[in-house]
SEFIZA-3560 file (N, C-alpha, C; in Angstrom, 3 decimals):
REM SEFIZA-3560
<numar><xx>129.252</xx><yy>67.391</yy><zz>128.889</zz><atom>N</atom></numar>
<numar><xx>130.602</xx><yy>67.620</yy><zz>129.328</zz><atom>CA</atom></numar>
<numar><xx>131.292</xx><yy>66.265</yy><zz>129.462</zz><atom>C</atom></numar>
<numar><xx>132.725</xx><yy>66.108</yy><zz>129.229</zz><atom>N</atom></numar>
<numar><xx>133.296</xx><yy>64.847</yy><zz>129.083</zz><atom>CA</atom></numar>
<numar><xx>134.282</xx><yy>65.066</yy><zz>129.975</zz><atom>C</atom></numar>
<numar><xx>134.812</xx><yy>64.273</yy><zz>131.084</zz><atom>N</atom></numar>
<numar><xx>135.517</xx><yy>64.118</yy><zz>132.331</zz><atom>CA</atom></numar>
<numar><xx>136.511</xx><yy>63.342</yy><zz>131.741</zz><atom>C</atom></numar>
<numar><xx>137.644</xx><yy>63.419</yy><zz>131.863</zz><atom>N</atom></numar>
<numar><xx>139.153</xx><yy>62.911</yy><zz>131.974</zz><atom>CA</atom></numar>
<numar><xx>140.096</xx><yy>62.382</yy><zz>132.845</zz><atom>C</atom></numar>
<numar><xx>140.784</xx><yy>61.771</yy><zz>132.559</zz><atom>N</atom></numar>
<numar><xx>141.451</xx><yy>61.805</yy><zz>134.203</zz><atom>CA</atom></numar>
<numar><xx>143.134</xx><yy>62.049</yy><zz>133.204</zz><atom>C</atom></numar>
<numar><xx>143.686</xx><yy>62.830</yy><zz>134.428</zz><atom>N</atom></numar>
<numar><xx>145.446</xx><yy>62.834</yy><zz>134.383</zz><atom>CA</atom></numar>
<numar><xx>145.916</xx><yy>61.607</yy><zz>134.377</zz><atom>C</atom></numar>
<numar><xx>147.078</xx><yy>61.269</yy><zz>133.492</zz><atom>N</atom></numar>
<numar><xx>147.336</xx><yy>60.116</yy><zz>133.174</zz><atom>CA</atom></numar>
<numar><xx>149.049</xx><yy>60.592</yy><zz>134.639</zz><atom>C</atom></numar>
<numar><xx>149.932</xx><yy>59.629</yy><zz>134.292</zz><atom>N</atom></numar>
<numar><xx>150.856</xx><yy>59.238</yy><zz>135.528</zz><atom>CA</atom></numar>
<numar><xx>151.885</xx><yy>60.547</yy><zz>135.026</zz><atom>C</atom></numar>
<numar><xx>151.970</xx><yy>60.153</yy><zz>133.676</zz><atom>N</atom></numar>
<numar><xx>153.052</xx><yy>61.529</yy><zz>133.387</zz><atom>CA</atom></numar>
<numar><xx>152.618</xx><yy>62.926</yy><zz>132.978</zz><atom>C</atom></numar>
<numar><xx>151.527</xx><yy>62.982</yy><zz>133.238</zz><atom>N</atom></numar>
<numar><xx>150.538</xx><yy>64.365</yy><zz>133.500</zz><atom>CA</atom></numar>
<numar><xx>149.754</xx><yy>64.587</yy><zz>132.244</zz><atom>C</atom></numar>
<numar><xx>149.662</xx><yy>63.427</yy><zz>131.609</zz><atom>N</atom></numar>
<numar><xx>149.048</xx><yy>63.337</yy><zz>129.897</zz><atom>CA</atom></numar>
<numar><xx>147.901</xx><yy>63.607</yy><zz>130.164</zz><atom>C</atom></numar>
<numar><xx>146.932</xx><yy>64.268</yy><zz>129.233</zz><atom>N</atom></numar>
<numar><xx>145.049</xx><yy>64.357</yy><zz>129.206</zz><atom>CA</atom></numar>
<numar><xx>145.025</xx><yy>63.416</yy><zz>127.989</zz><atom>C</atom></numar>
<numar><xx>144.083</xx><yy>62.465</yy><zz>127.672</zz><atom>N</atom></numar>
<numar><xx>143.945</xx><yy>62.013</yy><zz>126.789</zz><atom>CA</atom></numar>
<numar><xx>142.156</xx><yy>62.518</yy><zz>126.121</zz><atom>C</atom></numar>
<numar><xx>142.458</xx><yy>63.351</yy><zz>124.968</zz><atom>N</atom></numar>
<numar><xx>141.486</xx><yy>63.823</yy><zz>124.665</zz><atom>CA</atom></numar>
<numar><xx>140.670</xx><yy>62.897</yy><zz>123.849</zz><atom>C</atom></numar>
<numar><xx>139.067</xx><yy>62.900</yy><zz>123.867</zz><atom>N</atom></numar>
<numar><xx>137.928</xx><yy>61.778</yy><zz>123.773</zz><atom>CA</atom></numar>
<numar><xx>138.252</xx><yy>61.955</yy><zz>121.549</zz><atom>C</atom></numar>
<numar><xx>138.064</xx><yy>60.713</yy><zz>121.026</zz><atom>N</atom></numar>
<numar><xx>138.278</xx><yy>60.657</yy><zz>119.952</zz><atom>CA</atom></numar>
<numar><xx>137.033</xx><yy>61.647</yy><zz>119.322</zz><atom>C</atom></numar>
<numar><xx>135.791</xx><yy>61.692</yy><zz>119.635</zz><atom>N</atom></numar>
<numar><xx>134.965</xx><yy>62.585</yy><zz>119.008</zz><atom>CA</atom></numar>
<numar><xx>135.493</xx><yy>63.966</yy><zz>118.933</zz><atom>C</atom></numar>
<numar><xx>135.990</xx><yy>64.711</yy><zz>119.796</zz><atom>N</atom></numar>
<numar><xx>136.165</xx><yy>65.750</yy><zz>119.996</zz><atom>CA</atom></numar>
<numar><xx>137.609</xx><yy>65.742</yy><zz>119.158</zz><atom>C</atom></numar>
<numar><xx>139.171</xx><yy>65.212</yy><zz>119.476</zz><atom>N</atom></numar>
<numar><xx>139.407</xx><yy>65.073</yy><zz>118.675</zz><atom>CA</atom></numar>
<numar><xx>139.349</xx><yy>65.726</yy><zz>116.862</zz><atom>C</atom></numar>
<numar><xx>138.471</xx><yy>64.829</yy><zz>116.379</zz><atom>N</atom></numar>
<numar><xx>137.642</xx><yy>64.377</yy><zz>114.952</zz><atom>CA</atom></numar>
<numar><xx>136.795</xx><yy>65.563</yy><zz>114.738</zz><atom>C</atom></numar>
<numar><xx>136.597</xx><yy>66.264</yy><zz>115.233</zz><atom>N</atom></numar>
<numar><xx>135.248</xx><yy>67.512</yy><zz>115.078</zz><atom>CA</atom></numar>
<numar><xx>136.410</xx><yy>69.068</yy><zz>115.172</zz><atom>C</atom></numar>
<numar><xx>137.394</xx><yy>68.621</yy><zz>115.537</zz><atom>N</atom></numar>
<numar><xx>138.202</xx><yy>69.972</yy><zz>115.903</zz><atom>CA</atom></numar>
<numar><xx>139.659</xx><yy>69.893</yy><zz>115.189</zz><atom>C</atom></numar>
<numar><xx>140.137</xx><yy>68.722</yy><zz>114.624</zz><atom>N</atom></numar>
<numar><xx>140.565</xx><yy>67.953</yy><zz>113.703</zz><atom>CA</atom></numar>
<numar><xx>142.472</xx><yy>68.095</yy><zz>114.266</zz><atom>C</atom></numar>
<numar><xx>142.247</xx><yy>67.615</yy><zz>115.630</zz><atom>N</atom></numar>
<numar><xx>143.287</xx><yy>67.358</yy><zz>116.179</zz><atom>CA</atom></numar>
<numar><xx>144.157</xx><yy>66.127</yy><zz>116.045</zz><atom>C</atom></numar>
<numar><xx>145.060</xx><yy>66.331</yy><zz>115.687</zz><atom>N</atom></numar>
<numar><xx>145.990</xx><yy>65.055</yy><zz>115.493</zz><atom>CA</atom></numar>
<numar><xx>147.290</xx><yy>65.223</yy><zz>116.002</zz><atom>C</atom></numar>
<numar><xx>148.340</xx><yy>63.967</yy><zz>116.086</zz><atom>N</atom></numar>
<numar><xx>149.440</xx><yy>63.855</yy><zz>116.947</zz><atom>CA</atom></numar>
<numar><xx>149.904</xx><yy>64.828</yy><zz>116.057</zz><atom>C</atom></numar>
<numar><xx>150.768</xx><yy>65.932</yy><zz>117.302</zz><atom>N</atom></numar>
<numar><xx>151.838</xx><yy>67.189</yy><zz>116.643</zz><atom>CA</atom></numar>
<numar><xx>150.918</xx><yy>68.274</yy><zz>116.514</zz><atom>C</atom></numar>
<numar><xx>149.665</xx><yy>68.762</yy><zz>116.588</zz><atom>N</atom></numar>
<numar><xx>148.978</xx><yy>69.696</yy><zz>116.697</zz><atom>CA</atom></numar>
<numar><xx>148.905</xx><yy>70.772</yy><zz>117.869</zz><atom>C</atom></numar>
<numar><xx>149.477</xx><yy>71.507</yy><zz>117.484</zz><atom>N</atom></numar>
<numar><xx>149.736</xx><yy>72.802</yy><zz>118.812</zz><atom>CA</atom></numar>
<numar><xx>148.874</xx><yy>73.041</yy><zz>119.351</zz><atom>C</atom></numar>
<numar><xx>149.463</xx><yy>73.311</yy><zz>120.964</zz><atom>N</atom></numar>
<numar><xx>148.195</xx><yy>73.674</yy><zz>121.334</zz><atom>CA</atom></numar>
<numar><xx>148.468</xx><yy>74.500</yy><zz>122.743</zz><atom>C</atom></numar>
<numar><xx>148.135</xx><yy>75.336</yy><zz>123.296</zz><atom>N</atom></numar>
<numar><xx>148.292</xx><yy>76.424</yy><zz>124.321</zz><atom>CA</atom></numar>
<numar><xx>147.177</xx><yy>75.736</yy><zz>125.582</zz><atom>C</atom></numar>
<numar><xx>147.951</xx><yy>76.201</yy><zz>126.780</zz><atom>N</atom></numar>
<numar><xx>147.091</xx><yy>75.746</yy><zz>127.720</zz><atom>CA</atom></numar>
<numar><xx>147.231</xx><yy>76.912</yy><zz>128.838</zz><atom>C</atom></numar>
<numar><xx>145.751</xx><yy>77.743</yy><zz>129.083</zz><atom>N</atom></numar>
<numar><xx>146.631</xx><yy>79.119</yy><zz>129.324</zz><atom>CA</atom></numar>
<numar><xx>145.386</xx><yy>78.781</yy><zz>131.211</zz><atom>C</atom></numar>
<numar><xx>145.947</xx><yy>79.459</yy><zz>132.300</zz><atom>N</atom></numar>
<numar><xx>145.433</xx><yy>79.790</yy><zz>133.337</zz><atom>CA</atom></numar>
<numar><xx>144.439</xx><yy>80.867</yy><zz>133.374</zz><atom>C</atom></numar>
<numar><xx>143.185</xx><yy>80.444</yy><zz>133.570</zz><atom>N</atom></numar>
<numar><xx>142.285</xx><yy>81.575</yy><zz>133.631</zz><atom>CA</atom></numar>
<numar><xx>141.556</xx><yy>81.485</yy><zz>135.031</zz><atom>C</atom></numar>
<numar><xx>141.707</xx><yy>82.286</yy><zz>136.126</zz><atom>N</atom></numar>
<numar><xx>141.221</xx><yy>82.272</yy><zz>137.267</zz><atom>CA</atom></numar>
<numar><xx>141.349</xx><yy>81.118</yy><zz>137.722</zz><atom>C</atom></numar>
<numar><xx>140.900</xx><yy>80.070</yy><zz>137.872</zz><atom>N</atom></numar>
<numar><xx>140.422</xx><yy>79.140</yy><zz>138.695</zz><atom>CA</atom></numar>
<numar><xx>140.270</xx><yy>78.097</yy><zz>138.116</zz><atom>C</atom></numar>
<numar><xx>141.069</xx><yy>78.092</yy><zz>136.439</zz><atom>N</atom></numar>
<numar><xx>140.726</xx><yy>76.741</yy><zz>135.666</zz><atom>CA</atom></numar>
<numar><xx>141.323</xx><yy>76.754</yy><zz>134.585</zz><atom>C</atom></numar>
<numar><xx>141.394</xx><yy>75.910</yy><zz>134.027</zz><atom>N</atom></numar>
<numar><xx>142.716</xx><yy>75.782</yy><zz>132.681</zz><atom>CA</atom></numar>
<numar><xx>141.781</xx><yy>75.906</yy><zz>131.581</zz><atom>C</atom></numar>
<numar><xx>142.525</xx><yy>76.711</yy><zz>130.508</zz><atom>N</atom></numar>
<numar><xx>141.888</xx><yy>76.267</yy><zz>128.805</zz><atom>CA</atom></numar>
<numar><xx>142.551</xx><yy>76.285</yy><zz>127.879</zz><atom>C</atom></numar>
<numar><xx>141.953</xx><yy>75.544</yy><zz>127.259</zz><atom>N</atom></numar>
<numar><xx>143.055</xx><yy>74.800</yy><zz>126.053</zz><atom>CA</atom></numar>
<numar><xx>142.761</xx><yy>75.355</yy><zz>124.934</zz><atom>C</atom></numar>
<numar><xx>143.368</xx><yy>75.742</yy><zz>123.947</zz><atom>N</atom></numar>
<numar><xx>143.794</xx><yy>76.533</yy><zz>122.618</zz><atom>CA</atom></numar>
<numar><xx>144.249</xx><yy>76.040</yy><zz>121.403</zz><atom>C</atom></numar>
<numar><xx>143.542</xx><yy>75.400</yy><zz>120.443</zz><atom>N</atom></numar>
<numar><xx>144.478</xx><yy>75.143</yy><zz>119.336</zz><atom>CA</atom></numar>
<numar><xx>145.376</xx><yy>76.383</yy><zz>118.939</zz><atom>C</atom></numar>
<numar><xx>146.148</xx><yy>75.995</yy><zz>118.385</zz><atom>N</atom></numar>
<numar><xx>147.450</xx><yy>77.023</yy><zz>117.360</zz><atom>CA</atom></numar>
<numar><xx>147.346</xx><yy>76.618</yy><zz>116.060</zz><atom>C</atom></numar>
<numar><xx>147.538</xx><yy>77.541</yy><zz>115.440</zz><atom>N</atom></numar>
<numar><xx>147.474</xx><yy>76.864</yy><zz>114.104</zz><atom>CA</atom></numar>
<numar><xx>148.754</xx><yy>76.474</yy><zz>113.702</zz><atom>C</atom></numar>
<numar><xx>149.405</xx><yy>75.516</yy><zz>113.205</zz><atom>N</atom></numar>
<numar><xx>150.274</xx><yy>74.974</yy><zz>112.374</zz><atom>CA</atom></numar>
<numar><xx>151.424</xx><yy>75.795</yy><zz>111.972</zz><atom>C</atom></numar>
<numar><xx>151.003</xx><yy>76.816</yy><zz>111.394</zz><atom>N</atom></numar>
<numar><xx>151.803</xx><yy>77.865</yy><zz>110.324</zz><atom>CA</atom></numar>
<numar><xx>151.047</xx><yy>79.263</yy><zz>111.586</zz><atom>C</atom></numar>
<numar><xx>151.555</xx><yy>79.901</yy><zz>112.083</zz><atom>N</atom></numar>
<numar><xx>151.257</xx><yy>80.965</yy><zz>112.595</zz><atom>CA</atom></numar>
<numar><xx>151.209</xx><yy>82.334</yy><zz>111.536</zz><atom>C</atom></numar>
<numar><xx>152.620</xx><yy>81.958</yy><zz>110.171</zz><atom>N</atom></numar>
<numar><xx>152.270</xx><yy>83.458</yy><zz>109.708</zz><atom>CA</atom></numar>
<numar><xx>151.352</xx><yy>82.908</yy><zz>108.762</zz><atom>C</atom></numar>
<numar><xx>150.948</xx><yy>81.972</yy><zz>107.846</zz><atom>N</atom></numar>
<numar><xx>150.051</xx><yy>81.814</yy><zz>107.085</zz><atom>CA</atom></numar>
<numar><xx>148.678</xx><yy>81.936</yy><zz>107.765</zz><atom>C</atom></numar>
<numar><xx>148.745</xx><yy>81.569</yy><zz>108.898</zz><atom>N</atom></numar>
<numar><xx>147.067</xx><yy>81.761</yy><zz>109.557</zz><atom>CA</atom></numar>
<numar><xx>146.636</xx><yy>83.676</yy><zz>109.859</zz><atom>C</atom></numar>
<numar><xx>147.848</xx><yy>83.999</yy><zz>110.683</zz><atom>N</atom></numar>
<numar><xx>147.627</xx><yy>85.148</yy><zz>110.340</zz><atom>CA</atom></numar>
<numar><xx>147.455</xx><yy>86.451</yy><zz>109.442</zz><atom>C</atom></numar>
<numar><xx>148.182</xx><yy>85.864</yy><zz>107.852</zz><atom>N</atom></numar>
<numar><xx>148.274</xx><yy>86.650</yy><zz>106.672</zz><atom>CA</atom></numar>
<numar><xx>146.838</xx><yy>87.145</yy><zz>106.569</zz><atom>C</atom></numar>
<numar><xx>147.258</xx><yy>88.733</yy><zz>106.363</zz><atom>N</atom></numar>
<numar><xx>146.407</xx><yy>89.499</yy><zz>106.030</zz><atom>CA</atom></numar>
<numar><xx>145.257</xx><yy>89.971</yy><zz>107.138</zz><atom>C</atom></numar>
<numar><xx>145.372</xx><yy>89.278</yy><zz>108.581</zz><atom>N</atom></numar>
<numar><xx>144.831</xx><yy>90.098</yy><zz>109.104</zz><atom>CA</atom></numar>
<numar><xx>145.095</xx><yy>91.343</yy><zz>109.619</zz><atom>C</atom></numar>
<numar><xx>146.202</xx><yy>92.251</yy><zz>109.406</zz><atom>N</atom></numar>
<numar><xx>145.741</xx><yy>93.181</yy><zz>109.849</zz><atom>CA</atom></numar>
<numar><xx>145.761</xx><yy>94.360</yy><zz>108.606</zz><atom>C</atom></numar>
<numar><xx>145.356</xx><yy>94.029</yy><zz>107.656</zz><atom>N</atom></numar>
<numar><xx>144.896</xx><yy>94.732</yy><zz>106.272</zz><atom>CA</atom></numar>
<numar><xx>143.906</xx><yy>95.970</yy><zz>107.173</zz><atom>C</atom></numar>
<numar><xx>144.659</xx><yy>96.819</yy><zz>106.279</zz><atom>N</atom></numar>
<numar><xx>143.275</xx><yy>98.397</yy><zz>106.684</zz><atom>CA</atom></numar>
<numar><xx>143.001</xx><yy>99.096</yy><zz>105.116</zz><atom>C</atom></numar>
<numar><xx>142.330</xx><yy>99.773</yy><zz>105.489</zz><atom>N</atom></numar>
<numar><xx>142.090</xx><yy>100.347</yy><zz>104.093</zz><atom>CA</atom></numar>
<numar><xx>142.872</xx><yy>101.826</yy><zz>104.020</zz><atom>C</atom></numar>
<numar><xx>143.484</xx><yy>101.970</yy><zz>104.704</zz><atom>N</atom></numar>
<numar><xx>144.754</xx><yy>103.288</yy><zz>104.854</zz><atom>CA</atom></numar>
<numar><xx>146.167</xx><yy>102.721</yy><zz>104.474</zz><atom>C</atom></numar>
<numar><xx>146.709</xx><yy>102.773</yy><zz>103.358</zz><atom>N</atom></numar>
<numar><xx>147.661</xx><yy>102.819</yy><zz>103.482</zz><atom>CA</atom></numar>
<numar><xx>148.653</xx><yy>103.912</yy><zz>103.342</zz><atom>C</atom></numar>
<numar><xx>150.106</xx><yy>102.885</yy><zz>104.031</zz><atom>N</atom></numar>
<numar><xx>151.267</xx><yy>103.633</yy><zz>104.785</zz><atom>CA</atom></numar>
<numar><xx>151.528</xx><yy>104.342</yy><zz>103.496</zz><atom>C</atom></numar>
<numar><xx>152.169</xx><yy>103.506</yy><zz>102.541</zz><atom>N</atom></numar>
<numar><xx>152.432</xx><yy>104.173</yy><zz>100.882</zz><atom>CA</atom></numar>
<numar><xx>151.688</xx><yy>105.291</yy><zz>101.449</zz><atom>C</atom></numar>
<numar><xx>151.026</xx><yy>104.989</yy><zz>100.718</zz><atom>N</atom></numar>
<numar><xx>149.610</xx><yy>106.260</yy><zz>99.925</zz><atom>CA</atom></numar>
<numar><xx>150.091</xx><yy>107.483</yy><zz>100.935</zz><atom>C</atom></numar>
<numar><xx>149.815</xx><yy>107.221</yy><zz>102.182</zz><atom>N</atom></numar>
<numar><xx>150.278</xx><yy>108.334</yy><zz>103.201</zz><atom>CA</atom></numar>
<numar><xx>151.614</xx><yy>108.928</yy><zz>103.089</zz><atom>C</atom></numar>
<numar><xx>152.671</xx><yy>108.153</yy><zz>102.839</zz><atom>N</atom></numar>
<numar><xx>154.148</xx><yy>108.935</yy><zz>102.919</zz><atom>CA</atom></numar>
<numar><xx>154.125</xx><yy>109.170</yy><zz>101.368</zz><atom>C</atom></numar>
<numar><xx>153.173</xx><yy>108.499</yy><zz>100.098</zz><atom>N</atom></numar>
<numar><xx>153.878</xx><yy>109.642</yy><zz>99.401</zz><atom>CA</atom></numar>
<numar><xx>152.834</xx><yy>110.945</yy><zz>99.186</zz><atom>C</atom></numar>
<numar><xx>151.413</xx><yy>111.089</yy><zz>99.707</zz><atom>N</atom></numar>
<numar><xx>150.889</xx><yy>112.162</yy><zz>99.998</zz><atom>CA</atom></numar>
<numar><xx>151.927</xx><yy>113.271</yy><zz>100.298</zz><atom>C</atom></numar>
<numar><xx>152.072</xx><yy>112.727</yy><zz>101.923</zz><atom>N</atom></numar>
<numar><xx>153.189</xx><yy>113.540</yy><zz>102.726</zz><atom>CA</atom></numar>
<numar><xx>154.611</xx><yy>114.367</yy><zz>101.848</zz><atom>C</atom></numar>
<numar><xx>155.031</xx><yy>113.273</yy><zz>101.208</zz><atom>N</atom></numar>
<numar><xx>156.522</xx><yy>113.788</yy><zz>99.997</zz><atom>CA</atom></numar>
<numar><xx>156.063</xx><yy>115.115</yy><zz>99.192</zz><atom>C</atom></numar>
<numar><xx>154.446</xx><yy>114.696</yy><zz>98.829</zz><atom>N</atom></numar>
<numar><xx>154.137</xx><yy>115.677</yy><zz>97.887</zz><atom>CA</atom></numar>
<numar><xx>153.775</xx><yy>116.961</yy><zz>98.516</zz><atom>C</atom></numar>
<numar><xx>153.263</xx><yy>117.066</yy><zz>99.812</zz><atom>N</atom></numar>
<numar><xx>153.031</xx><yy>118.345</yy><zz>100.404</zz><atom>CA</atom></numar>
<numar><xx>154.381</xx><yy>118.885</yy><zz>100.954</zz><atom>C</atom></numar>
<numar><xx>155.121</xx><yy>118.067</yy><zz>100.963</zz><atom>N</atom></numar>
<numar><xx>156.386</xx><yy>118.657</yy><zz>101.253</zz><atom>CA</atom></numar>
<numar><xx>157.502</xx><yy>119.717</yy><zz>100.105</zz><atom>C</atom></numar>
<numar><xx>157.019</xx><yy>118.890</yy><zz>99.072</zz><atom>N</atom></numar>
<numar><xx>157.905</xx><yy>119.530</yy><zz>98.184</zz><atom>CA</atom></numar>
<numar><xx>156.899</xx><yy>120.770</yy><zz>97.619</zz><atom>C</atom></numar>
<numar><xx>155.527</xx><yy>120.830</yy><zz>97.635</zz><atom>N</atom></numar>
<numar><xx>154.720</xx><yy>121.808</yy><zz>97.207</zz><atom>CA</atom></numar>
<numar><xx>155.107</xx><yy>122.928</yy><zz>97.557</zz><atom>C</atom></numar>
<numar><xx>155.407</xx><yy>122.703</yy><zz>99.314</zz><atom>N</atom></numar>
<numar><xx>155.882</xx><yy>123.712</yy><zz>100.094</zz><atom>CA</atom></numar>
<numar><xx>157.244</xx><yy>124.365</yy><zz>100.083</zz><atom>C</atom></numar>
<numar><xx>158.436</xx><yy>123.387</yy><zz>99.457</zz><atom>N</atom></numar>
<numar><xx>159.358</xx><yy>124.236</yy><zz>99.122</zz><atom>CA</atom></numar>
<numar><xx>159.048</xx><yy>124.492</yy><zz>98.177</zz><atom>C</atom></numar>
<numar><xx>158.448</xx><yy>124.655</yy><zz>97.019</zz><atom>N</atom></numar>
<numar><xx>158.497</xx><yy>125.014</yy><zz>95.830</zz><atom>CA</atom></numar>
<numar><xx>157.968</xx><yy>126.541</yy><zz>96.147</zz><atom>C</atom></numar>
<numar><xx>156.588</xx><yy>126.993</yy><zz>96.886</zz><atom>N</atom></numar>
<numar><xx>156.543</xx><yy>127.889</yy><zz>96.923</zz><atom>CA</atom></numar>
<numar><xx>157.277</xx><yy>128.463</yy><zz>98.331</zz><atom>C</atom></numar>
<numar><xx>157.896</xx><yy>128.281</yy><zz>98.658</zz><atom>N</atom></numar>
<numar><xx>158.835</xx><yy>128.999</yy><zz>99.897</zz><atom>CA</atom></numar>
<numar><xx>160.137</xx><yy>129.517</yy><zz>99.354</zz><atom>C</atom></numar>
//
């Protein structure tokens, strides 16, 4: 574990190894969220929608479903 101290204008200065292994550099986002009784820190990624692209892919799609749906619809007026 690596100990820090608060700098005067409330700066952390993070240890260059860690840094270098997590590949933090000046301008790199970063979240610092309250959890009970102690702080933690969060990279962000850079590009939020490129990091997120494509996660929430399913193997259902909406298409496929509404034009299923179109087609049972019109089946049904056809014979009504």
């Amino acid at each position: 574990m690596l100990t820090m101290n608060v700098l005067s204008k409330g700066q952390i200065v993070i240890p260059a190894e860690i840094r270098h292994r997590y590949g933090i550099k000046p301008g790199t986002p970063v979240e610092i969220r309250e959890v009970g009784d102690h702080l933690e820190l969060y990279l962000l990624p850079s590009d939020p929608i490129v990091a997120f692209r494509g996660s929430l892919k399913t193997t259902d799609s909406l298409a496929k479903h509404l034009i299923e749906e179109h087609r049972q619809d019109v089946a049904q007026s056809v014979r009504g």
